[in-house]
C-alpha positions in Angstrom: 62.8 21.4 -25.2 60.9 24.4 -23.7 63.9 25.8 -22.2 65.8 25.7 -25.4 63.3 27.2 -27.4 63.0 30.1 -24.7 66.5 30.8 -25.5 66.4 30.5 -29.1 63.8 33.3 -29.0 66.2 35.1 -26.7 68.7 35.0 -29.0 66.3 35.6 -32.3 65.8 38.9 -30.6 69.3 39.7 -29.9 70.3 39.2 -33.3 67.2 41.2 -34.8 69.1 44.5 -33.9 71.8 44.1 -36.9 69.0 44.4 -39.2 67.7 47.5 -37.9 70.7 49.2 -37.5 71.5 48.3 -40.8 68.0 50.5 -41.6 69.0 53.0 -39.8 72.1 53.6 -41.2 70.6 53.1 -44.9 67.9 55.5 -43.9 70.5 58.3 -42.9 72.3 57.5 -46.3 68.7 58.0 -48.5 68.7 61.3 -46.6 71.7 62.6 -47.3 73.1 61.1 -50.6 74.0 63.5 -53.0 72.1 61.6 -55.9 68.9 60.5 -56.3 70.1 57.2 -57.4 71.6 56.5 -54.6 68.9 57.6 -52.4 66.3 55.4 -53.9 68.7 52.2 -53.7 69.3 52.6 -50.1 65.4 52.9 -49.8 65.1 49.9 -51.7 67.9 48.1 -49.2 66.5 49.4 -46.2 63.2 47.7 -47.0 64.6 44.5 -47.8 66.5 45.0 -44.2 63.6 46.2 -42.2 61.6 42.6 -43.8 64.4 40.8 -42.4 64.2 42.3 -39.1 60.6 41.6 -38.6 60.4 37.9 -39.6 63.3 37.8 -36.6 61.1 39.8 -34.6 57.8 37.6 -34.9 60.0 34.3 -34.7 61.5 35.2 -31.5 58.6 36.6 -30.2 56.7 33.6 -31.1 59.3 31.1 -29.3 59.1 33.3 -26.1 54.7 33.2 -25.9 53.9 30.5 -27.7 52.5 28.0 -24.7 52.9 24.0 -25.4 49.8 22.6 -25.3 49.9 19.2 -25.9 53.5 17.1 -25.7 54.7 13.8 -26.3 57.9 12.7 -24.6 58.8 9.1 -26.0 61.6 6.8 -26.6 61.6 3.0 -27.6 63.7 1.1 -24.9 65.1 -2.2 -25.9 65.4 -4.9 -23.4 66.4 -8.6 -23.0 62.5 -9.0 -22.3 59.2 -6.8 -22.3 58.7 -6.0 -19.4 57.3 -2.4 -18.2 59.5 -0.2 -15.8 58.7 0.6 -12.1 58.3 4.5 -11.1 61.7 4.2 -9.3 63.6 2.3 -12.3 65.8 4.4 -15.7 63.2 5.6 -18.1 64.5 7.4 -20.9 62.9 10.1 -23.0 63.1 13.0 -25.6 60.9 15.0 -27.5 61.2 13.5 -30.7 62.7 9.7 -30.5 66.6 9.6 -31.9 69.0 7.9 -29.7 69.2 4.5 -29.5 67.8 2.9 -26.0 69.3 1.7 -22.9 68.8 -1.9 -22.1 67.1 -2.2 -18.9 65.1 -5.5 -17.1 62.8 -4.8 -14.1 60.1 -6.3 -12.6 56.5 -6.1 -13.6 54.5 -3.5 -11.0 50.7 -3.9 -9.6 48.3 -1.6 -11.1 46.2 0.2 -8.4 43.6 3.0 -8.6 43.6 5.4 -10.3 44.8 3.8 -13.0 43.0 1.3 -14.8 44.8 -1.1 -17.4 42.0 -2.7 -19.0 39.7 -1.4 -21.5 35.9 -0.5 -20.1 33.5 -0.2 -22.3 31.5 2.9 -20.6 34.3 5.5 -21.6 33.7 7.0 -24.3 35.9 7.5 -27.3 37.4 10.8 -28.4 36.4 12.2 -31.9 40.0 12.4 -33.3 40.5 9.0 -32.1 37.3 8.1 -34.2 38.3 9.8 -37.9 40.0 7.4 -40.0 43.7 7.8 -40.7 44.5 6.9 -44.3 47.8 5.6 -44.1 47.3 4.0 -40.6 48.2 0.3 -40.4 46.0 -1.6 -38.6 46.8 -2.7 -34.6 47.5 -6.1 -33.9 45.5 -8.3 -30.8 48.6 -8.0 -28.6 49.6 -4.4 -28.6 49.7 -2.9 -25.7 50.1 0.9 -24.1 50.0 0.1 -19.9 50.3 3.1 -17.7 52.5 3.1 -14.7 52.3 6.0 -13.0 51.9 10.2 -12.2 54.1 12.6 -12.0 54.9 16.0 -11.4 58.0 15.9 -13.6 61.0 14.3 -14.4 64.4 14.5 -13.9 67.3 14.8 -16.4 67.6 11.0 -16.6 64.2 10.5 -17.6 62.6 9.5 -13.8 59.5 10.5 -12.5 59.5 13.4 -10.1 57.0 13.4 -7.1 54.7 11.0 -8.6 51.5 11.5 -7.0 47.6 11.7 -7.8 47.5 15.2 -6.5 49.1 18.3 -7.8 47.9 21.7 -7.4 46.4 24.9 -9.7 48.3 26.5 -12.2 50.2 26.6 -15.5 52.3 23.7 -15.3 53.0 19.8 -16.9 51.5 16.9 -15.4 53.2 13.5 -16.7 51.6 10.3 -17.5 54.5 7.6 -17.5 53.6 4.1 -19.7 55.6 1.1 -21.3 54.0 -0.4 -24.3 54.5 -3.4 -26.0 53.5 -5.3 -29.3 53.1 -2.3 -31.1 53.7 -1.0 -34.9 55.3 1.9 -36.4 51.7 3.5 -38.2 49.5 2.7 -35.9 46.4 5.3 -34.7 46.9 5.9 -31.5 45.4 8.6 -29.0 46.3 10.7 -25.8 42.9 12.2 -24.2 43.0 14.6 -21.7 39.7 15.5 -19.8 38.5 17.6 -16.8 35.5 16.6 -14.8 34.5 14.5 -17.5 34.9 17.2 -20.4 37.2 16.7 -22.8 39.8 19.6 -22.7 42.1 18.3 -25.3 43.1 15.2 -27.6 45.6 14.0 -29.7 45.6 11.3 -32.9 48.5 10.1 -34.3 50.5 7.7 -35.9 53.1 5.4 -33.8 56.6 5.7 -34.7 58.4 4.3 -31.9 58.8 0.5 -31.8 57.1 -2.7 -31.0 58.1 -2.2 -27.1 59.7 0.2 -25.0 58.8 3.0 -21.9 57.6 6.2 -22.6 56.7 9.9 -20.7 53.6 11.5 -21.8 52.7 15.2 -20.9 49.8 17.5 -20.8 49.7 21.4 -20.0 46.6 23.5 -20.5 47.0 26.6 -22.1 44.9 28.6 -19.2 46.6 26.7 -16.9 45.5 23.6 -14.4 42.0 24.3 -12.7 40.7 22.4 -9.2 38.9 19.7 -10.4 39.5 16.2 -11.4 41.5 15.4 -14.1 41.3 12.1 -16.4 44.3 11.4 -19.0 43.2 8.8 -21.4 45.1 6.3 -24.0 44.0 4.6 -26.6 45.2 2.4 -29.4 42.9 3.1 -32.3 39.2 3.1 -30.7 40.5 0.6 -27.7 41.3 2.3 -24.2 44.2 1.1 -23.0 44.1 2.9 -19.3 42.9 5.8 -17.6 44.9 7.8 -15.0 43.2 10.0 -13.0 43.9 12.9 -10.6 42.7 15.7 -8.7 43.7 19.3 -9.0 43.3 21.3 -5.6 45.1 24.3 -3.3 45.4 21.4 -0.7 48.3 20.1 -2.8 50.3 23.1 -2.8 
């Protein structure tokens, strides 16, 4: 997604020179028209061309800087069964959820630390995940959102790429990979990301991707990854449903 919208700026910018030449060419013409008539009308044109040519310009310009912040990579996986992926099975996932799932079976993995599946009561919830939602339906007993694993990325099949709890400094995503199950489309649900126990950044929202399936959640700070430790955090409405945590440091580069 990042990639493409690079190149849609790229290409927003190549195009924004047929407006301006077009005002350069209506600018000669006011100049040297032999009527005044026609002078003011090409003045009137070349504004309406030069307009045009900026709101290319900011666009493009706005694709090529703007940094992604937060991201949600998810797609709803149907299976014969509900049960969650293992960090070497087929995830799939997009940006926004359209294609219809894979089925895949695989076996159930062991969580280990860092990552821990079960609610604790001494975390504390984030404020977006705490402001009501109007049109949110309320969360059932059994839904679940169970992390899996770290990564550093994933490949084009939707894998995760040199999972680890250990990445190092600088601008770049760190991927949190889940399966869920018993969910509802409309449900609150939150992505928390803090650093040395500050929260850096947070997310509320409403589900819209299924009662079970895998999914690929990302995080890149705008200033970039600093050495530290890192927390990201999951929660459906106020309950935390795991938190994965990792360290940031030069040792891991």
């Amino acid at each position: 997604m990042e990639n493409w919208l690079r190149w849609a700026g790229y290409g927003l910018l190549a195009l924004d020179a047929v407006p301006w030449g077009v005002v350069l060419f209506l600018l000669i013409r006011a100049r040297r028209a032999p009527f005044y008539a026609l002078r003011r009308a090409a003045l009137v044109q070349a504004n309406r061309w030069a307009m045009a040519g900026l709101v290319l310009l900011v666009v493009g310009v706005d694709l090529l800087l703007l940094p992604p912040r937060i991201g949600h990579l998810l797609e709803r996986r149907r299976r014969p069964t509900p049960t969650p992926f293992t960090p070497t099975a087929t995830p799939t996932a997009t940006p926004r959820p359209t294609h219809t799932p894979t089925a895949t079976a695989t076996r159930r993995p062991t969580a280990t630390p860092p990552f821990i599946p079960t609610p604790t009561p001494v975390v504390p919830v984030p404020e977006s995940a705490l402001t009501p939602i109007p049109s949110a339906v309320p969360a059932g007993p059994e839904a679940r959102i169970t992390i899996i694993t770290l990564a550093a990325g994933r490949d084009e099949e939707g894998q995760p790429v040199d999972p680890g709890t250990r990445f190092p400094p600088g601008r770049h995503r760190v991927y949190l990979f889940v399966t869920y199950s018993g969910m509802r489309d409309g449900l609150a649900w939150t992505f928390a990301v803090y650093h040395d126990g500050e929260l850096v950044a947070s997310d509320t929202r409403l589900w819209e991707w299924g009662p079970e399936g895998n999914a690929s959640l990302y995080y890149t700070p705008p200033d970039g990854y600093q050495t530290g430790v890192y927390e990201m955090r999951v929660f459906i409405e106020e309950r935390l449903q795991g938190v994965a945590q990792f360290k940031v440091t030069e040792e891991a580069q």
